[in-house]
C-alpha positions as a Python dict, from the first residue, in 0.01 Angstrom:
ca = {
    (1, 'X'): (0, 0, 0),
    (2, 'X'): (-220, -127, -266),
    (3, 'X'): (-637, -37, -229),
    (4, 'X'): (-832, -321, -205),
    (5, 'X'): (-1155, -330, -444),
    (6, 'X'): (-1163, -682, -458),
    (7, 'X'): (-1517, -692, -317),
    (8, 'X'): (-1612, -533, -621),
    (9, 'X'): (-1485, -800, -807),
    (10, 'X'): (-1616, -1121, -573),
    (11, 'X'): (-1963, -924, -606),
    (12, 'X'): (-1879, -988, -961),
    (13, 'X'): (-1806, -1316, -945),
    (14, 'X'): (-2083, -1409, -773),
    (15, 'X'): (-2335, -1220, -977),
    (16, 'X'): (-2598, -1397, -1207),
    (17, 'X'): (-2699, -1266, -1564),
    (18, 'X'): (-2993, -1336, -1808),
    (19, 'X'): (-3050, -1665, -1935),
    (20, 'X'): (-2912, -1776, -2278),
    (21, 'X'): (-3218, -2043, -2367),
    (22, 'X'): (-3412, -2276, -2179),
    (23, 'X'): (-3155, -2430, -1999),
    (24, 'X'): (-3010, -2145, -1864),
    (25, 'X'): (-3286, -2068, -1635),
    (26, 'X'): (-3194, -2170, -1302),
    (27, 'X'): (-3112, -1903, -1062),
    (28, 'X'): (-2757, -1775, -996),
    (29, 'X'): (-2616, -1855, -727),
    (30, 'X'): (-2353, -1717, -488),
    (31, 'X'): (-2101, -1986, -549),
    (32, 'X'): (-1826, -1781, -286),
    (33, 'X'): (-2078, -1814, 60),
    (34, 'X'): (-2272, -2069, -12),
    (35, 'X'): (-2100, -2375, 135),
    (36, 'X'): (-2402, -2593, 97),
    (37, 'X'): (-2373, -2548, -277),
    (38, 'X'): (-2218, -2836, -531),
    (39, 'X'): (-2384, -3152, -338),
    (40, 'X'): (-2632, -3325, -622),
    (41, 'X'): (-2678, -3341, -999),
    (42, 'X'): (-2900, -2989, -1021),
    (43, 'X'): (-2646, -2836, -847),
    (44, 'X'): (-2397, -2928, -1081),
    (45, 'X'): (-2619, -2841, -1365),
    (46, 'X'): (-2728, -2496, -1214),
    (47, 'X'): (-2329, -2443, -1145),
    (48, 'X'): (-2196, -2433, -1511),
    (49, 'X'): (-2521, -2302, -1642),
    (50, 'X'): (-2479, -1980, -1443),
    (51, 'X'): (-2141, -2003, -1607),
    (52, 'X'): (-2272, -1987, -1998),
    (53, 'X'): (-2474, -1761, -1832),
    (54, 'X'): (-2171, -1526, -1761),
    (55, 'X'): (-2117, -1528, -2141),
    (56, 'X'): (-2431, -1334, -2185),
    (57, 'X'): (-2323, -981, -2054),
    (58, 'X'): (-2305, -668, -2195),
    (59, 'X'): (-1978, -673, -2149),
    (60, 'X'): (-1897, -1005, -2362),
    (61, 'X'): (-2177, -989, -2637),
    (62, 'X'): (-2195, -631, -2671),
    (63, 'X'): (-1869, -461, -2567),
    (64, 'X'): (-1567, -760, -2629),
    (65, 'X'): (-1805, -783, -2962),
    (66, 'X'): (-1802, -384, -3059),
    (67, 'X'): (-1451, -330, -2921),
    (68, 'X'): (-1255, -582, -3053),
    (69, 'X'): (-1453, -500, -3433),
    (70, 'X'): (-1317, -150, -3374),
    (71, 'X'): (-987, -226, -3293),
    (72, 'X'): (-933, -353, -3665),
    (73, 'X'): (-930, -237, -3974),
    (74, 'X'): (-1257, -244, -4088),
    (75, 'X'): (-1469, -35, -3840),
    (76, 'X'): (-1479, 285, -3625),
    (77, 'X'): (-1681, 391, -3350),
    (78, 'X'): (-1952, 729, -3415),
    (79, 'X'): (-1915, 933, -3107),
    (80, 'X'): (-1717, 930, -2786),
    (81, 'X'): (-1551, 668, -2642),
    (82, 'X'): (-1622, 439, -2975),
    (83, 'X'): (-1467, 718, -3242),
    (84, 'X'): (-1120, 753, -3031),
    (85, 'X'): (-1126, 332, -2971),
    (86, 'X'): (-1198, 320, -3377),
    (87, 'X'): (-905, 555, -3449),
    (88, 'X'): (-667, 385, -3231),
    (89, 'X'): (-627, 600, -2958),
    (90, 'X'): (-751, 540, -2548),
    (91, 'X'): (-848, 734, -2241),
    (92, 'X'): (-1006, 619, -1905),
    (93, 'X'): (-1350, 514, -2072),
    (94, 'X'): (-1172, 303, -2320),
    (95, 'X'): (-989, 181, -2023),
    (96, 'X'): (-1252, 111, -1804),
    (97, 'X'): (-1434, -54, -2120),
    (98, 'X'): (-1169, -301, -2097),
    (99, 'X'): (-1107, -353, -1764),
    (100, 'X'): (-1534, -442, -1789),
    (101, 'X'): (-1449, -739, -2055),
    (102, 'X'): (-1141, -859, -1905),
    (103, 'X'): (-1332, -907, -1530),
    (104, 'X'): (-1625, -1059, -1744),
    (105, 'X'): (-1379, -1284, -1910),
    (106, 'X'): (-1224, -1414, -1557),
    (107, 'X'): (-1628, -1417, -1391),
    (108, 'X'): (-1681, -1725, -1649),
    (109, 'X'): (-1309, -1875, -1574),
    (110, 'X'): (-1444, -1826, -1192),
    (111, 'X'): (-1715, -2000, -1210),
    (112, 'X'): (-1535, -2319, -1480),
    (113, 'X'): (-1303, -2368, -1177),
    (114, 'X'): (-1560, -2393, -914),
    (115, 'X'): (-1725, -2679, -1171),
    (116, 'X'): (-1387, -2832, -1232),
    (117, 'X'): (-1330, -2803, -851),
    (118, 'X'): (-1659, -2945, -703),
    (119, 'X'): (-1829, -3156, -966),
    (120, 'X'): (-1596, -3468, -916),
    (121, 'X'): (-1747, -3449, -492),
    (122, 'X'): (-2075, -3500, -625),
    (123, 'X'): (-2214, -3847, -620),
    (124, 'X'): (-2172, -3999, -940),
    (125, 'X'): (-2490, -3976, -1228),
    (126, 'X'): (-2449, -3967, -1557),
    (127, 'X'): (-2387, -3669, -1659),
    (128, 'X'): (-2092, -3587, -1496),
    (129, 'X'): (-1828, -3625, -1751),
    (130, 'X'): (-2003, -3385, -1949),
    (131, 'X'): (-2039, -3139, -1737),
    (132, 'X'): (-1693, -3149, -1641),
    (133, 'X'): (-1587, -3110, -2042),
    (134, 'X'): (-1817, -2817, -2048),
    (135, 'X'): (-1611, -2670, -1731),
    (136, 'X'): (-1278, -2713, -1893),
    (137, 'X'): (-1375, -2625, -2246),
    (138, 'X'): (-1565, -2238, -2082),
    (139, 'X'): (-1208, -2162, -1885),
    (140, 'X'): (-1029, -2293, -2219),
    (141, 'X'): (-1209, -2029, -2431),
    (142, 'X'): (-1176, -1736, -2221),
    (143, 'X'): (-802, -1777, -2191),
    (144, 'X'): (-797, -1793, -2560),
    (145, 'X'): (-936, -1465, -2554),
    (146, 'X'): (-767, -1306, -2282),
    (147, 'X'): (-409, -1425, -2409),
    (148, 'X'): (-451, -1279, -2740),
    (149, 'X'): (-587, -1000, -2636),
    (150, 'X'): (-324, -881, -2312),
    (151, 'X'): (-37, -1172, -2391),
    (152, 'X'): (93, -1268, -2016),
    (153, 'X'): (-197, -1242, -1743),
    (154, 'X'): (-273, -1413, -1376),
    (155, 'X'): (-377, -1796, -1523),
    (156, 'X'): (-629, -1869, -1197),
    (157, 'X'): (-711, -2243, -1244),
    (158, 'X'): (-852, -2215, -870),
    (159, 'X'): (-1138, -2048, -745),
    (160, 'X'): (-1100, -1687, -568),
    (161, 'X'): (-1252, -1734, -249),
    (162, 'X'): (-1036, -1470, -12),
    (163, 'X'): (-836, -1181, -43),
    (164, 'X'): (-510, -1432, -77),
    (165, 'X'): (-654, -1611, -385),
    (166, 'X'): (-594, -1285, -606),
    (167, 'X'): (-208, -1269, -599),
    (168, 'X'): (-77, -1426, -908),
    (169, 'X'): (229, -1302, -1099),
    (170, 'X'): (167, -1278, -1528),
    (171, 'X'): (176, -1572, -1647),
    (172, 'X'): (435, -1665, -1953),
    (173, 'X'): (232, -1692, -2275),
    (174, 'X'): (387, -2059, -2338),
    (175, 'X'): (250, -2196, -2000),
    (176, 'X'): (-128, -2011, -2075),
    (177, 'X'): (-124, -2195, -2395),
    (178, 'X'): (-19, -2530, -2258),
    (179, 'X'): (-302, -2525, -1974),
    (180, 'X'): (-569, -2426, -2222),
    (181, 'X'): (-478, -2732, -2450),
    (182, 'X'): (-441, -2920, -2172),
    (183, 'X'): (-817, -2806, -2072),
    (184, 'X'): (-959, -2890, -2441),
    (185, 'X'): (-812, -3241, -2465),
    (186, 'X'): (-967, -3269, -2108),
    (187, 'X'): (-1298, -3130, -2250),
    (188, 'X'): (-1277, -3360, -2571),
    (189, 'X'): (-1237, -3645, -2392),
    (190, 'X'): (-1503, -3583, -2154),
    (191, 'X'): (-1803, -3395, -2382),
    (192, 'X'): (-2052, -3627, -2627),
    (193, 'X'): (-2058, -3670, -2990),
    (194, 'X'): (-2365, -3423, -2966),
    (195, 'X'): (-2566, -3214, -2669),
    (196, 'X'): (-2829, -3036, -2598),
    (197, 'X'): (-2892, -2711, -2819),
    (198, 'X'): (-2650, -2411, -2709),
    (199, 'X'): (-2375, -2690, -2484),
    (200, 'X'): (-2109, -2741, -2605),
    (201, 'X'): (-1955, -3107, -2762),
    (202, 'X'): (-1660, -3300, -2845),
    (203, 'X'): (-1670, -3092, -3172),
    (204, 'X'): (-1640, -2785, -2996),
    (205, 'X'): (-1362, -2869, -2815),
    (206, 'X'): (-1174, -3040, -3103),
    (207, 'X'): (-1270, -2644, -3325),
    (208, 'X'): (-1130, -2458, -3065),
    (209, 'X'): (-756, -2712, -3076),
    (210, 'X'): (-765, -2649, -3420),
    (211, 'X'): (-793, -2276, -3362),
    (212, 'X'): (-546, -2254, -3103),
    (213, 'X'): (-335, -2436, -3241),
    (214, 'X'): (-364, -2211, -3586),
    (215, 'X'): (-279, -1896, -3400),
    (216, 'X'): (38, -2100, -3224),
    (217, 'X'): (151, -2177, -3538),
    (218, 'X'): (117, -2545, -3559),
    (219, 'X'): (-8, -2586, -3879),
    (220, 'X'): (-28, -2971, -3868),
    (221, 'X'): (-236, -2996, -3575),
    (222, 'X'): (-457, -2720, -3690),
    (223, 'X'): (-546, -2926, -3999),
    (224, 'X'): (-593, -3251, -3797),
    (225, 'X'): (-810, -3152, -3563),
    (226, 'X'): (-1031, -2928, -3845),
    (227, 'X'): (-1041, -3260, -4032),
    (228, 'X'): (-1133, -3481, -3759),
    (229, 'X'): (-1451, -3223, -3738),
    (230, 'X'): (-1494, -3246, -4127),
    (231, 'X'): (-1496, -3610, -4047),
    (232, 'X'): (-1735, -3664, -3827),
    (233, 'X'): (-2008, -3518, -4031),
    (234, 'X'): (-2195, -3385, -3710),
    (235, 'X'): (-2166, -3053, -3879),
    (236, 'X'): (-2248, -2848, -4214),
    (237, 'X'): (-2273, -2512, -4410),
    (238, 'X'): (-2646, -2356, -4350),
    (239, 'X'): (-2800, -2320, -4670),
    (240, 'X'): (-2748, -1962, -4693),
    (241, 'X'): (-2535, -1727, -4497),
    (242, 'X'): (-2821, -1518, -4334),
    (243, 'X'): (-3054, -1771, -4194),
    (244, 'X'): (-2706, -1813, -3978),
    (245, 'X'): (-2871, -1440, -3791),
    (246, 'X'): (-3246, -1523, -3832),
    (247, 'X'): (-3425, -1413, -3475),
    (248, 'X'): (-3669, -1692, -3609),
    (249, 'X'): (-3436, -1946, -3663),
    (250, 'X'): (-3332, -2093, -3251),
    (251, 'X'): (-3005, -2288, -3451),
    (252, 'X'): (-2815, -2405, -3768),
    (253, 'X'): (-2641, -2760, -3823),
    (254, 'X'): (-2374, -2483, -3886),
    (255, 'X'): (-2358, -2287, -3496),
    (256, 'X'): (-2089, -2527, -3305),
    (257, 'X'): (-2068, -2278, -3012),
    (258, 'X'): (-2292, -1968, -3011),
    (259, 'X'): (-2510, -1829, -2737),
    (260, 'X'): (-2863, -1708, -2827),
    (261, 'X'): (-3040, -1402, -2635),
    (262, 'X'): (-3412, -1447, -2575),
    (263, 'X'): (-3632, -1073, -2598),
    (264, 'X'): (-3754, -1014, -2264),
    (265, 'X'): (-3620, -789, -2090),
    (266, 'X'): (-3315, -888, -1856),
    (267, 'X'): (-3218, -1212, -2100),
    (268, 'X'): (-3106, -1047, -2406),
    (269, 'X'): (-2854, -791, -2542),
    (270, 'X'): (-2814, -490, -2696),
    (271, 'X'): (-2586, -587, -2967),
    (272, 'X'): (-2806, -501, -3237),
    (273, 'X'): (-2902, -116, -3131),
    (274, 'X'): (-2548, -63, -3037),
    (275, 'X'): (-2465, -138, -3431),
    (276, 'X'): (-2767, 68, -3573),
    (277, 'X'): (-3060, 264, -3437),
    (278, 'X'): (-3384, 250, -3652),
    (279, 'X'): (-3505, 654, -3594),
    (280, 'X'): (-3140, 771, -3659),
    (281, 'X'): (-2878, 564, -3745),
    (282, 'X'): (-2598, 764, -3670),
    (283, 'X'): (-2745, 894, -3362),
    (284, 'X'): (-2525, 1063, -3064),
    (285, 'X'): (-2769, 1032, -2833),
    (286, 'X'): (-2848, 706, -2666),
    (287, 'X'): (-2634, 522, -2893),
    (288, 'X'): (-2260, 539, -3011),
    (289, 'X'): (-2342, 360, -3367),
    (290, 'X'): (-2034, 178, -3511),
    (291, 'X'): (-1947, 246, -3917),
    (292, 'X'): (-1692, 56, -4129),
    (293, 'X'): (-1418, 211, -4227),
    (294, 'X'): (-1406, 288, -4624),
    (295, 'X'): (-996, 242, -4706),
    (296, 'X'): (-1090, -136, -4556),
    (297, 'X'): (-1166, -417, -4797),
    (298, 'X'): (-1526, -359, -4722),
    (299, 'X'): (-1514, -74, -5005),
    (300, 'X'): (-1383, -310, -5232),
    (301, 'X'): (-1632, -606, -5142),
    (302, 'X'): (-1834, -726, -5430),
    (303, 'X'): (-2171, -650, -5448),
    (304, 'X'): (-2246, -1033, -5590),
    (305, 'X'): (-2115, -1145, -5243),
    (306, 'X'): (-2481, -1209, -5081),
    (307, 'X'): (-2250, -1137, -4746),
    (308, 'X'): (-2246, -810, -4806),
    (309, 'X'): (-2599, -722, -4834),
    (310, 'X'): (-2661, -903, -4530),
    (311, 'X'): (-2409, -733, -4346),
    (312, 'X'): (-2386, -393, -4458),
    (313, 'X'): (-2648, -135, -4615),
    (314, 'X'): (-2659, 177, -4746),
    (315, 'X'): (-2901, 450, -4766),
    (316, 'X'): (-3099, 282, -5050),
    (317, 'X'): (-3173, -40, -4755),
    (318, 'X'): (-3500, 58, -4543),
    (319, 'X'): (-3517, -1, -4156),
    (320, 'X'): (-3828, -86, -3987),
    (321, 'X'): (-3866, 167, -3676),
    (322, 'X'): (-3979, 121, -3356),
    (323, 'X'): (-4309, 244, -3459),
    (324, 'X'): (-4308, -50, -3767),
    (325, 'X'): (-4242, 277, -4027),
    (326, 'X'): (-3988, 167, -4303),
    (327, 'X'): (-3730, 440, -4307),
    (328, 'X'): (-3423, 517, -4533),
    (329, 'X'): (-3074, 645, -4408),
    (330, 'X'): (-2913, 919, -4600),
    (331, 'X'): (-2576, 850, -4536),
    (332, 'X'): (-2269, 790, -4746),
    (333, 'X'): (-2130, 557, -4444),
    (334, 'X'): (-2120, 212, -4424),
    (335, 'X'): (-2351, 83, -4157),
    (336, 'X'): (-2328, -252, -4057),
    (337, 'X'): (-2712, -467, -4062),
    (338, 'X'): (-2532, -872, -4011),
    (339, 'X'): (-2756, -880, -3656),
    (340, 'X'): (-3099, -755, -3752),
    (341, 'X'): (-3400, -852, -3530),
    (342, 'X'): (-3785, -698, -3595),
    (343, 'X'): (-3880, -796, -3234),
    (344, 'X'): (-3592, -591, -3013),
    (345, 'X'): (-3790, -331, -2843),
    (346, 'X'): (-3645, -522, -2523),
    (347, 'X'): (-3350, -663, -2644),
    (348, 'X'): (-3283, -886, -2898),
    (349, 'X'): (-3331, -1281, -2975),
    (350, 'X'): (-3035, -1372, -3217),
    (351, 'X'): (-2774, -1596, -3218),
    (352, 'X'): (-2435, -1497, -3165),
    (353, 'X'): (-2141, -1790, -3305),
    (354, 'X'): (-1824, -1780, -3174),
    (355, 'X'): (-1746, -2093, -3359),
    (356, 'X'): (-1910, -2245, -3666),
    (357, 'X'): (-1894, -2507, -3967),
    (358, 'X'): (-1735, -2178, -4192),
    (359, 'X'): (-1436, -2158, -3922),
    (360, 'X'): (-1347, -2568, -3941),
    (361, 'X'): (-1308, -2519, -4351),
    (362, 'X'): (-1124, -2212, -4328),
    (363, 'X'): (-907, -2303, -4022),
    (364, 'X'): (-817, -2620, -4220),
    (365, 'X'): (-763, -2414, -4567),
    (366, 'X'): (-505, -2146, -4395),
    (367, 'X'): (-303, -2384, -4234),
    (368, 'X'): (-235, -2582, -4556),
    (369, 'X'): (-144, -2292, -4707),
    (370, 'X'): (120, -2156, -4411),
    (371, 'X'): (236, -2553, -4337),
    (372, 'X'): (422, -2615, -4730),
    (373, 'X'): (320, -2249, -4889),
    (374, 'X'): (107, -2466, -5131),
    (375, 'X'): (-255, -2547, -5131),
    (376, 'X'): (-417, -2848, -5172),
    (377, 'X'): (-703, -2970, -5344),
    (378, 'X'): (-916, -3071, -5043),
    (379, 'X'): (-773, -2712, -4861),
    (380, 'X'): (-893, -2535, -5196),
    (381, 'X'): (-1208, -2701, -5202),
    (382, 'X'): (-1312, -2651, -4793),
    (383, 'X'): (-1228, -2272, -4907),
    (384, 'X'): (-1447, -2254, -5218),
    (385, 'X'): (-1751, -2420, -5009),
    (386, 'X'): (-1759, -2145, -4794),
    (387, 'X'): (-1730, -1866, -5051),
    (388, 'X'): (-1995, -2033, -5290),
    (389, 'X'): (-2243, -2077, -4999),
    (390, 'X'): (-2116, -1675, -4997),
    (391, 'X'): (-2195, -1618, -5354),
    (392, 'X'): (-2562, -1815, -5298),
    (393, 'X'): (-2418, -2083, -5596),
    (394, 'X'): (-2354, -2487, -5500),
    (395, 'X'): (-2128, -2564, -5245),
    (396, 'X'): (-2080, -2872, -5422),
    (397, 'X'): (-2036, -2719, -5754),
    (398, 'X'): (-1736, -2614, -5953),
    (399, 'X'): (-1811, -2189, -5980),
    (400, 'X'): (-1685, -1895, -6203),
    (401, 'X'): (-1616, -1750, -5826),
    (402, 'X'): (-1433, -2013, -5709),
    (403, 'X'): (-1035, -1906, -5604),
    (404, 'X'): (-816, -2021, -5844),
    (405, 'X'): (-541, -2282, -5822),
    (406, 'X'): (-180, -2229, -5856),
    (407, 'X'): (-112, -1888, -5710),
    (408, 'X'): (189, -1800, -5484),
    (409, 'X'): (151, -1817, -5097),
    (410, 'X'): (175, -1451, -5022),
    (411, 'X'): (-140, -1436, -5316),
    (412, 'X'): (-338, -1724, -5149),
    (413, 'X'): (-293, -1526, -4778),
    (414, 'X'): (-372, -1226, -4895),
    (415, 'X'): (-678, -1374, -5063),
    (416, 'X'): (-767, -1550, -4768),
    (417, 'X'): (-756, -1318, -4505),
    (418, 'X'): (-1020, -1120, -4702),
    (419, 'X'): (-1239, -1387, -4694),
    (420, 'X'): (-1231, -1438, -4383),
    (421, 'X'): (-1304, -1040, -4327),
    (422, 'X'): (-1633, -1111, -4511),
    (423, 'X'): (-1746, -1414, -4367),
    (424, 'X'): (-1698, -1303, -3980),
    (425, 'X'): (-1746, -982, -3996),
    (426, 'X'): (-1899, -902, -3632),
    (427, 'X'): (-1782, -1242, -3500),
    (428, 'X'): (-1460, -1108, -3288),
    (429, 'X'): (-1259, -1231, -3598),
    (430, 'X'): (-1027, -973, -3791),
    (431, 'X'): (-841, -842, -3520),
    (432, 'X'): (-675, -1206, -3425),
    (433, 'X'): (-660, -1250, -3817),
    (434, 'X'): (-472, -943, -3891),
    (435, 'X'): (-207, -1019, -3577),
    (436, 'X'): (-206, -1422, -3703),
    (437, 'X'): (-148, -1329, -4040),
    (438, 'X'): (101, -997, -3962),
    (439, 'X'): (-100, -760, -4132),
    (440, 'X'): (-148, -601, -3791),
    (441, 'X'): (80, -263, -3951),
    (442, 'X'): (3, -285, -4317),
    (443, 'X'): (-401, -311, -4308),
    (444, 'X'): (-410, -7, -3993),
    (445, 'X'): (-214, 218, -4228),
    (446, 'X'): (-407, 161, -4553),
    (447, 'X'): (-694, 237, -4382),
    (448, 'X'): (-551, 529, -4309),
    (449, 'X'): (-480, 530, -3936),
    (450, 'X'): (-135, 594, -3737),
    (451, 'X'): (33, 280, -3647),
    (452, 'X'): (158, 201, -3284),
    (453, 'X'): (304, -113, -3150),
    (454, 'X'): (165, -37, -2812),
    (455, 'X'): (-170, -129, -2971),
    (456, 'X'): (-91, -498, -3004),
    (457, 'X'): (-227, -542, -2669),
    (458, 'X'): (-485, -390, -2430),
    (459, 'X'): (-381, -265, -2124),
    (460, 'X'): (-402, -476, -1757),
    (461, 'X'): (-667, -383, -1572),
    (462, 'X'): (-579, -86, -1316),
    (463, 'X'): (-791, -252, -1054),
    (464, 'X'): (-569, -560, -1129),
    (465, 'X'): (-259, -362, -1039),
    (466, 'X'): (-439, -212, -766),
    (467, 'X'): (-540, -578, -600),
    (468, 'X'): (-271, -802, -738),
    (469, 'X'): (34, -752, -531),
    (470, 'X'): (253, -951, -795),
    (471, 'X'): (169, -711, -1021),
    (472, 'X'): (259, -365, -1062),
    (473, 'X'): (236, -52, -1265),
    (474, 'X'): (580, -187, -1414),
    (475, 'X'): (438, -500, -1545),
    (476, 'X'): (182, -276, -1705),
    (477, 'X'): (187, -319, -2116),
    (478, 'X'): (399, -101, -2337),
    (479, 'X'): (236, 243, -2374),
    (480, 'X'): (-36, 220, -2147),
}
């Protein structure tokens, strides 16, 4: 007979988190006991705040963040856990690691359902839609994630209130995708032209179809739903890349869905230590720094690319310590520097995009490419803005640095999924680009690492298998 932790896990659904900005700062509340809950407007707006909320964690902008950057190409861990995740390779701390995202990951779909569930009860005020579109568009996104990151799982579009609630078979792949488009044109018919600073809108929802519909290969869509984004003109390019991951800077016309960590203590994240530590930068102690990987592309990036001294420095780039000293690294690795903030004694105060302007133009540019294996001028064009805005030139300008016209499709892929590599580094990106693109085997073994097809997918949860009983070790992944 199967143990039952599942307590652990309503505990977790139940908990609250620190706030993501001023919105956010109503208190959690226990959405599983409290049967009073879900009966006016505040309730409603306390319910899916407490769900951004959940997006907040350690365990979404720190450890999806680090461990889905490691499990690329580009980027291995220093010490422990992080150096055998970086190499490819897992144990019961990379495990557990996991298991941490993937019950984060269902916390927020949790709490979506509860919105989706109860909001509609509430007497009617005007917000309601739009809280409803946020509800569908939060469960929408984590699937997305999950899906591409352990293919068939339990697809809970019901709250877990008992024991009972947990027992859901995999789900086929095909049906996961269909219920989070189903969710998004539910969210984009519900959400407003524009919201309040850090909630979601229509554009959100229509960014996300076009990127789901990029990674299910239906190239048409993709490009409709980027251009009808492109269209509306409620979106552009910041003016330069790094005011994108200024702590002074609350938002961009460029961040379409992003969360932002305040610096007191309990409502931030530790995102930016985790990457670099300003005594010792490579430290073992505290700290499991990550470093990028030099037989990745980030050896050959140019050093014209603005991006790159942004996102990466070497040992000639001071750090400000927690005592305001400037020190140096001596290092010959690559450190990574994209999420910088002087005030993160406590935490830190950044933004974090999961979607922005840069994604729209380069969703719409790739599938152009895959949908004929030719590139058009407008695809070109959407490509070259983002890659100028790179370079610090015109985005509006013809450039000496601009990607050429003419070249085969292989060329304009291989081209592209570079450029991607240097625009989101750090954003949860390259992983899903190298498996879109099936460079999955080819970019692991340049950079010199061994190549297994049981790494194509994380492995199910134990406590899953342990609670779950339509799912056993048997169902488990290949090679975990």
């Amino acid at each position: 007979m199967k143990k039952y932790f599942i307590i652990i896990l309503i505990i977790l659904l139940s908990a609250g988190y620190g706030c993501q900005t001023d919105f956010l700062e109503e208190e959690a509340i226990d959405f599983i006991v409290d049967t009073n809950f879900w009966q006016t407007k505040e309730d409603a707006f306390s319910g899916v705040n407490a769900t951004y909320n959940a997006l907040i964690s350690s365990s979404i902008i720190m450890r999806y963040v680090t461990e889905v950057e490691m499990w690329s190409d580009c980027c291995d861990g220093r010490t422990g856990n992080s150096a055998l995740a970086g190499s490819f390779h897992h144990n019961e701390g990379i495990m557990d690691r996991r298991e941490d995202i993937w019950k984060q990951f269902y916390t927020v779909v949790n709490r979506s359902n509860l919105a989706i569930l109860n909001i509609p009860d509430i007497p009617q005020f005007a917000e309601q839609d739009q809280l409803l579109g946020e509800g569908y568009f939060l469960r929408a996104f984590c699937y997305f994630n999950i899906v591409r990151l352990w293919d068939a799982v339990p697809l809970r579009v019901n709250p877990v209130n008992s024991l009972d609630e947990i027992n859901i078979t995999r789900t086929p792949v095909t049906i996961i995708y269909e219920q989070i488009i189903s969710d998004l044109n539910e969210a984009k018919n519900k959400l407003p032209d524009s919201n309040e600073m850090g909630r979601v809108d229509k554009n959100a929802a229509l960014t996300l179809l076009a990127a789901v519909h990029l990674n299910r290969g239906n190239w048409a869509e993709a490009k409709s739903y980027a251009k009808e984004v492109i269209n509306s003109g409620a979106y552009r390019l910041a003016d330069s890349f790094e005011v994108l991951f200024d702590a002074d800077v609350p938002a961009t016309e460029e961040l379409i869905f992003f969360v932002r960590m305040a610096s007191e203590l309990g409502q931030s994240n530790y995102l930016v230590p985790y990457l670099q530590h300003w005594d010792n930068p490579e430290a073992s102690t505290g700290w499991a720094a990550d470093i990028g990987n030099k037989k990745s592309y980030l050896s050959t990036w140019d050093d014209a690319d603005l991006r790159k001294s942004w996102s990466i420095y070497d040992k000639t780039t001071p750090l400000i310590n927690e005592n305001g000293d400037t020190v140096y690294i001596n290092s010959e690795n690559i450190h990574f520097n994209k999420y910088r903030d002087p005030y993160w004694e406590s935490g830190i105060s950044l933004n974090f995009p999961f979607l922005r302007y840069a994604d729209v133009l380069l969703i719409y540019s790739e599938a152009d490419i895959k949908d004929d294996g030719t590139l058009s001028n407008q695809g070109l064009e959407y490509w070259n803005m983002v890659r100028r805005r790179g370079y610090g030139k015109d985005i509006n300008s013809v450039s000496s640095i601009d990607i050429l016209t003419g070249l085969s499709k292989d060329d304009y892929l291989e081209l592209l999924l570079d450029e991607r590599g240097k625009e989101f580094l750090f954003e949860t990106k390259r992983w899903y680009d190298l498996k879109r693109f099936n460079k999955v085997q080819e970019k692991i073994t340049e950079a010199g690492y061994e190549y297994n097809d049981w790494i194509l997918l994380w492995p199910i949860p134990t406590d899953e298998i342990n609670n779950n009983e339509l799912i056993n070790q048997e169902d488990q992944n290949p090679g975990y």
